[in-house]
C-alpha positions in Angstrom: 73.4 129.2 76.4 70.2 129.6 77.8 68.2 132.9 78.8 68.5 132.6 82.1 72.6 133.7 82.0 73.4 135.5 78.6 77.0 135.9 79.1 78.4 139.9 76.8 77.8 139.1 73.5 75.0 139.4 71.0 72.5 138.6 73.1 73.2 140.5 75.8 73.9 143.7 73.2 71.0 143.5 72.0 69.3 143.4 75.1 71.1 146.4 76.5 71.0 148.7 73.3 67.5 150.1 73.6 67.9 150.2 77.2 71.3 152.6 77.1 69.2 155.8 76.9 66.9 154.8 79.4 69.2 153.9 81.9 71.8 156.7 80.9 68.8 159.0 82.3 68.1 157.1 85.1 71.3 156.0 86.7 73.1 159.8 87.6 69.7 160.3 89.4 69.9 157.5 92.1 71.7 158.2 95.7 74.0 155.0 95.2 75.8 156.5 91.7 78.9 157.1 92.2 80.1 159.3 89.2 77.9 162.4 89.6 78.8 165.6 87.8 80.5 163.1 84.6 78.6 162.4 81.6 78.1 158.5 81.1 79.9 157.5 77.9 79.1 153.9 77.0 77.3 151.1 79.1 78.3 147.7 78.6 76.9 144.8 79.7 79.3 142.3 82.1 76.1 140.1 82.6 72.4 139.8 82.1 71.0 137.0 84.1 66.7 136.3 83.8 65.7 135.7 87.1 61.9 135.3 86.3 61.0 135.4 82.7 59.7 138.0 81.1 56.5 136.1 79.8 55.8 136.1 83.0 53.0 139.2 83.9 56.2 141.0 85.8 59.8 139.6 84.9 63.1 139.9 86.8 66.1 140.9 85.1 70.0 140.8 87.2 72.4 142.9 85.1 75.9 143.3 86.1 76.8 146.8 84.3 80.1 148.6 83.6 79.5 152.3 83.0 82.1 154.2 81.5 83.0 158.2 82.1 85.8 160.7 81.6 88.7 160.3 83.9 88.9 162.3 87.0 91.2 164.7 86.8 94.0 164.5 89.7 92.9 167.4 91.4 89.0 166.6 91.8 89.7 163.0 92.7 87.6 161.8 95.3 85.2 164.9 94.9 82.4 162.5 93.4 83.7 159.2 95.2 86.1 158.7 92.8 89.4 157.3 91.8 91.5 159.2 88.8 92.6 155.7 87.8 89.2 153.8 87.6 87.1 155.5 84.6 84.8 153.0 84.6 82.5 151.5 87.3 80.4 148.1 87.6 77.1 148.0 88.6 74.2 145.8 90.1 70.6 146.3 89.0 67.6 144.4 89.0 64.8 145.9 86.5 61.2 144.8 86.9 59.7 144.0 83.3 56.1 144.9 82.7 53.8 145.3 79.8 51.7 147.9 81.8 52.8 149.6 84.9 50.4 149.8 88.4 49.8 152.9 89.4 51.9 152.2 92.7 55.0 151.3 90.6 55.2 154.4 88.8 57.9 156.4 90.6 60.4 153.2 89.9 59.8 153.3 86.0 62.9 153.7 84.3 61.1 154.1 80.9 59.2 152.3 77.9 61.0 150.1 75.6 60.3 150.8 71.9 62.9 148.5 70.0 64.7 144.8 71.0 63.6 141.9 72.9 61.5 143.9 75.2 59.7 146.0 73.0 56.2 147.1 74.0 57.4 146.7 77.9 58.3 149.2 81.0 60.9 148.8 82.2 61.5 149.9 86.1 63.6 149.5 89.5 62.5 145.9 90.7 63.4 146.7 94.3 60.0 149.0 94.8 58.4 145.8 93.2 57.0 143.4 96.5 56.2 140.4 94.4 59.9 140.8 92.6 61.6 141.2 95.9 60.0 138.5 97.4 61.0 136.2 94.8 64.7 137.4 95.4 64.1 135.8 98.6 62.9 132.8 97.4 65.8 132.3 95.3 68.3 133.6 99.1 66.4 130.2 101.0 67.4 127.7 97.9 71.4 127.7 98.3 72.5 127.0 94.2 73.3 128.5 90.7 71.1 130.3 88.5 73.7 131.2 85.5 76.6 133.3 86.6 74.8 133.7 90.1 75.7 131.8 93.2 73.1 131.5 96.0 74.5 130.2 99.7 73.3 130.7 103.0 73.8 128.9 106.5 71.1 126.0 107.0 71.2 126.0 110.6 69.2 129.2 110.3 65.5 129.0 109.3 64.7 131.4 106.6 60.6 131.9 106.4 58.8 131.9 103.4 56.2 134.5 102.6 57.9 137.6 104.5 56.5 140.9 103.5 59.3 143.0 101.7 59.9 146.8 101.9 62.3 149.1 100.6 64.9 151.3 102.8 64.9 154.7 102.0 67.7 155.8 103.8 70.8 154.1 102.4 73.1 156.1 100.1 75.9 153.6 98.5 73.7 151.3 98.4 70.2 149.5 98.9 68.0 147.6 101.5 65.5 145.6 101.5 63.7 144.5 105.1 61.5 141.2 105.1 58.9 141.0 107.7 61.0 142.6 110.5 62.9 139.3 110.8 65.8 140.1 108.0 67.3 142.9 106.3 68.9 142.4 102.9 72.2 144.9 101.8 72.7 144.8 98.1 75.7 146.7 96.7 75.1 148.7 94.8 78.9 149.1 93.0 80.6 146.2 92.7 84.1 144.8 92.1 85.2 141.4 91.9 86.5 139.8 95.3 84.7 139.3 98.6 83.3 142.3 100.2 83.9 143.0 103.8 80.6 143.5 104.4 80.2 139.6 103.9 83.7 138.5 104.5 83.7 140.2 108.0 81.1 139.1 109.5 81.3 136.1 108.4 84.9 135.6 110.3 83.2 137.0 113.1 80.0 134.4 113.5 82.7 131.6 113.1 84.5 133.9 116.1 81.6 133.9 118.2 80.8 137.9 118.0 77.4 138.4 119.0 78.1 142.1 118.6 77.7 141.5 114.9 74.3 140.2 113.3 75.7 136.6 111.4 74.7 136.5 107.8 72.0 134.0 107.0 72.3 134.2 103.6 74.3 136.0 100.1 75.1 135.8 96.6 77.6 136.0 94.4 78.5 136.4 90.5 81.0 134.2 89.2 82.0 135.9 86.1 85.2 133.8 86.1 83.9 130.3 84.3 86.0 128.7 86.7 85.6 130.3 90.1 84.1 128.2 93.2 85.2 130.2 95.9 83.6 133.9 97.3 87.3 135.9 96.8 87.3 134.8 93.1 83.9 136.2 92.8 81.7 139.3 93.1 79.7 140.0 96.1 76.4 141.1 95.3 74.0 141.0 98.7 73.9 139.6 102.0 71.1 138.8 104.6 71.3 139.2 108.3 69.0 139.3 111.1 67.0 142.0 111.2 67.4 144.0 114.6 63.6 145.0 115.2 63.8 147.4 117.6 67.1 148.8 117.5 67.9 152.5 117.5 70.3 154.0 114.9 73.5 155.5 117.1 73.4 159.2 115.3 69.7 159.4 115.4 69.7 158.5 119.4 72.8 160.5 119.9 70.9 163.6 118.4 67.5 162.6 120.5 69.3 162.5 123.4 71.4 165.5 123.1 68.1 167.4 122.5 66.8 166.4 125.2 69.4 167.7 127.3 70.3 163.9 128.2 74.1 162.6 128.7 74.9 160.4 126.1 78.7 159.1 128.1 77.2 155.7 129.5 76.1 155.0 125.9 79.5 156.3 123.9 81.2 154.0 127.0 79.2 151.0 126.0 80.0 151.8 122.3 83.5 151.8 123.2 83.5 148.4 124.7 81.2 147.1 122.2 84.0 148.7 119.5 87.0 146.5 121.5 84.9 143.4 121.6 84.9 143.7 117.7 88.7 144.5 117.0 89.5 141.7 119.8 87.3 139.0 117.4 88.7 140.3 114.1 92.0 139.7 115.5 91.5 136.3 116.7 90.0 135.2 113.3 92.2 137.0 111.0 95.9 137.5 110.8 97.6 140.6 112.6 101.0 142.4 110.4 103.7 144.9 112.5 103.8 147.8 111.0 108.0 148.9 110.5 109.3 151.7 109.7 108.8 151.2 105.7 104.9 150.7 106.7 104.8 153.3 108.9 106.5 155.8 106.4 104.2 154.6 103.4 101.2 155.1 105.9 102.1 158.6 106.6 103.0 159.2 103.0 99.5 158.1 102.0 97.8 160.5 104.4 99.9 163.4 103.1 99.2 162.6 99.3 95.6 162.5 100.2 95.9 165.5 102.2 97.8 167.9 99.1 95.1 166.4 96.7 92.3 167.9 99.3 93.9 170.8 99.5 93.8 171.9 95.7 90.4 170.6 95.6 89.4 172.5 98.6 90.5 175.7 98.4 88.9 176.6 102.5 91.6 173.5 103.4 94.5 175.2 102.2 95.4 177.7 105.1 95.5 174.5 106.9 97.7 172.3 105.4 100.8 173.5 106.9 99.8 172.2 110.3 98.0 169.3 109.7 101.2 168.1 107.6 102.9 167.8 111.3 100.4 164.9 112.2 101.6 162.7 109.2 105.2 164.0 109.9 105.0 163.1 113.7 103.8 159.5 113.0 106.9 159.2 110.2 109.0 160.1 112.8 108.4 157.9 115.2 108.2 155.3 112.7 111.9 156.3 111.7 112.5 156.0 115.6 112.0 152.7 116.0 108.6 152.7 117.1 105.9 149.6 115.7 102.4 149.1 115.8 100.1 146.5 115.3 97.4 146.3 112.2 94.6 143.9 111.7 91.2 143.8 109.9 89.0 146.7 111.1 85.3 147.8 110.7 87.0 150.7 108.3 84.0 153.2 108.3 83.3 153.5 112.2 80.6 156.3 113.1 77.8 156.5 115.1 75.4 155.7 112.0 77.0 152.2 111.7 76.0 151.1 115.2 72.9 150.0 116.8 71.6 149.8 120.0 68.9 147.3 120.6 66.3 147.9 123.2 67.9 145.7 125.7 70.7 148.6 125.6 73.4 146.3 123.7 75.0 148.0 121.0 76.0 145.9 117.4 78.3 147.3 114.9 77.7 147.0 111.0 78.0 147.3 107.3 81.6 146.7 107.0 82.3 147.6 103.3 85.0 150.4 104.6 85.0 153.7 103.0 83.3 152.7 99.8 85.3 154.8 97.5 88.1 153.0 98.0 89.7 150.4 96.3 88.6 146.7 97.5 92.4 145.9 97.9 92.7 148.9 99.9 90.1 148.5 102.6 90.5 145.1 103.0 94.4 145.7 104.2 95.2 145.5 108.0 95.2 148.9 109.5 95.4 149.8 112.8 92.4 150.1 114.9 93.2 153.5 115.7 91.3 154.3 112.3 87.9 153.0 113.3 88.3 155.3 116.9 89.2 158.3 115.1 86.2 158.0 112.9 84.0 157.2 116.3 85.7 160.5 117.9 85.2 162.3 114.4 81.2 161.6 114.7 81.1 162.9 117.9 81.8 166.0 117.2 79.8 166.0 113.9 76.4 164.9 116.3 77.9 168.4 118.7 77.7 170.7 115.6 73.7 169.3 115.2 71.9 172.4 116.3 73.7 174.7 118.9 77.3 173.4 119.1 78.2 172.3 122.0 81.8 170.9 122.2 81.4 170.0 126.1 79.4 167.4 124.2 81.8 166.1 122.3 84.5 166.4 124.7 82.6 164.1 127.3 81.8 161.5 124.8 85.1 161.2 123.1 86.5 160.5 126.6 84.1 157.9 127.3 84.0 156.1 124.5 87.9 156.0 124.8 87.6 154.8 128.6 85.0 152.3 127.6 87.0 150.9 125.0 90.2 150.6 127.7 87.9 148.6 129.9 88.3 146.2 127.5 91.1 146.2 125.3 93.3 146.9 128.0 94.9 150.3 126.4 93.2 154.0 126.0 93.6 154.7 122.5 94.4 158.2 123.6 97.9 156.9 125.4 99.0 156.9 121.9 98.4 160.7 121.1 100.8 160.6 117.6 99.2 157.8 116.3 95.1 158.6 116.6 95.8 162.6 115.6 97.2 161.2 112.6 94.0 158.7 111.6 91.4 161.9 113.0 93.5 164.3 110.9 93.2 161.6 108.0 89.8 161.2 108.2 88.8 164.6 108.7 90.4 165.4 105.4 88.7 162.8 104.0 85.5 164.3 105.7 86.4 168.2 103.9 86.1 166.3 100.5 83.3 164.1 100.8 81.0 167.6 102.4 82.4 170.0 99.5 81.3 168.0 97.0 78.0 167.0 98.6 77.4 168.1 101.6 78.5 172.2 101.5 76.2 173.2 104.3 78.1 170.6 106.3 81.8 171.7 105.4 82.1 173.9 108.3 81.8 171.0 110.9 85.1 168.8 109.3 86.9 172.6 109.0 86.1 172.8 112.6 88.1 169.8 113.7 90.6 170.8 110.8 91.6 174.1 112.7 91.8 172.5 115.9 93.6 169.4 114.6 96.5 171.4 112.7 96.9 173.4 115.8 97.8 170.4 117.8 100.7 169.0 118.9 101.3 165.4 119.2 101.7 165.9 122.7 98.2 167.0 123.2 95.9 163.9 124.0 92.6 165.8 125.1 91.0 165.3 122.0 
């Protein structure tokens, strides 16, 4: 087998073995690492694939990489974004290969290689690397294979050569590359095999007709199955979209505007037509279940699991508990009573940082990889659109609690965004009181797990909504 794709096996050991320090240093200290606060165990290679050759002055390796840690015990799961029953992880990483490092490249080094196949080289993070990024594009305009990776893209869109690569700070789970203004490139960062939402999604919705959502140009894949052909038998790796030049991140306007003593209501009621526009697509292009009663009750069950692991986690949750329990127990009820609802495909991970408003004032919804510590099986289920408005209605409040809180604020937005999305759907979310307190009591549980563990200045904002939501009856559709 040639260099270019070393499948696990001698090759590829010896490859990785003088790496494994290197990379066990490096790998807990970058935003996207998922297993924070565990000690990294073994690293094993699932594939190494030689993108540019390492004779050349800078080289290009792809490694697919499983990292191993200690299982999570029950009650911390989900306090570092993870799952008690995955111990291991896989992830993507593209290392720049250098005999001697620029200056300018020195905050990516990863370390100097004294033993192996790459002895006497540095090796760093390719993505701070312009020439080894724009190669990456290259290889995104020439659809093919280059070993275990697959490179497609849509040819009725014209992808430039030449465009000047930078680097996104910003992104946590994982990274983004912009390329001359024109497109912006997600790679994830953890991957699983299957097709990610984030390319599956908007995919469904270009062939839809959704201009709400930018249409991917181009993406990649790693077959690590010998005998897959098709993207859900592979592993997503990256997609590019059109870059929105321009465009203004929801939070960061929301924040602006609230500073400025603006209303933001006309924009959360665009947002919540723009948000209908999307569910209305994703249910013509993918298939809608009914939720039963047995749904219904393993949905409420779910929420009430996740809900008692919080709470041992969380100590602050505890008092709580009792009364948020009702919102699960309300939604089993009804479930029990005959009452159905709808599920379909959904965005999965809906707040005001996953919108953008372009300066035309149109707003376009994105990165649809869900919640990304869950499992891939998990957030690509139907669910009930009710999730992605709670986690809308949730960010409200968190963009009231910036500075002075002001839950006026809030208040006013929630209800337009609601009203907005009724203008087109046809239905106020908030007619169905049992069913959205249970998804904004869901996900602001979800929310008191993910600030404890990394946000603790933040907790208080999620407790807020905690204490208001556990004193809520189901009756009660204000909120």
């Amino acid at each position: 087998m040639s260099e270019a794709a070393i499948r696990p096996g001698v090759h590829a050991s010896a490859l990785l073995a003088p790496l494994d320090p290197l990379l066990r240093a490096w790998l807990p200290r970058q935003r996207w690492f998922a297993g924070k606060g565990r000690p990294v165990t073994a690293l094993e290679a699932v594939s190494v694939t030689e993108l540019l050759p390492r004779s050349s002055p800078s080289g290009l390796l792809h490694l697919l990489l499983r990292v191993r840690q200690p299982m999570v015990p029950p009650q911390d799961a989900g306090l570092d974004g993870s799952h008690p029953e995955r111990p291991t992880d896989c992830y993507q990483l593209l290392l720049g290969v250098r005999r001697t490092l620029p200056p300018h490249l020195a905050p990516a080094m990863i370390g100097h290689v004294t033993e192996g196949p790459l002895t006497g080289h540095t090796v760093y993070d390719a993505l701070h690397d312009p020439r080894l990024t724009g190669l990456l594009l290259e290889r995104l305009r020439i659809p093919g294979r280059h070993g275990v990776l697959r490179f497609e893209r849509d040819m009725g869109v014209e992808i430039p050569s030449g465009l000047t690569p930078r680097l996104l700070t910003s992104e946590q789970s994982n990274s983004s590359l912009v390329y001359g203004d024109t497109f912006i490139l997600k790679l994830f960062r953890r991957v699983v095999p299957g097709l990610n939402p984030d390319l599956e999604l908007p995919l469904r919705l270009a062939a839809e007709g959704c201009a709400r959502v930018p249409a991917p140009t181009a993406w990649f894949l790693a077959d690590l199955d010998a005998g897959a052909s098709a993207p859900e038998e592979s592993c997503g790796l990256g997609v590019l979209q059109p870059y929105l030049a321009g465009a203004e991140d929801g939070w960061e306007l929301a924040l602006r505007m609230r500073d400025k003593g603006e209303s933001f209501t006309g924009e959360a009621r665009a947002l919540g037509r723009a948000t209908a526009e999307v569910h209305a697509a994703l249910a013509a292009a993918l298939p809608t279940v009914t939720l039963g009663r047995a749904q219904v009750e393993t949905v409420a069950d779910a929420m009430a699991e996740r809900l008692t692991a919080a709470a041992q986690a969380v100590p602050a949750l505890r008092p709580y508990a009792p009364g948020l329990l009702t919102a699960f127990e309300a939604l089993a009820d009804l479930g029990g009573e005959g009452q159905a609802w709808t599920a379909q495909r959904v965005h999965g991970d809906l707040h005001l940082g996953q919108c953008l408003r372009s300066p035309d004032g149109e707003w376009s919804l994105i990165d649809f990889e869900g919640e990304p510590a869950r499992p891939l099986a998990e957030r690509r289920l139907p669910q009930p659109t009710a999730r992605d408005v709670a986690g809308m209605l949730r960010s409200f409040d968190y963009a009231a609690s910036h500075g002075t809180w002001s839950p006026e604020w809030a208040d006013e937005c929630r209800a337009a965004y609601c009203s907005g999305y009724a203008e087109v759907a046809g239905r106020d979310p908030r007619t169905d009181p049992v069913l959205l307190r249970a998804h904004e009591t869901d996900k602001a549980v979800y929310e008191v797990l993910y600030e404890a563990r990394h946000r603790p200045d933040w907790l208080p904002v999620p407790l807020a909504a905690v204490r208001r939501l556990a004193e809520d009856g189901p009756a009660d559709d204000t909120h």
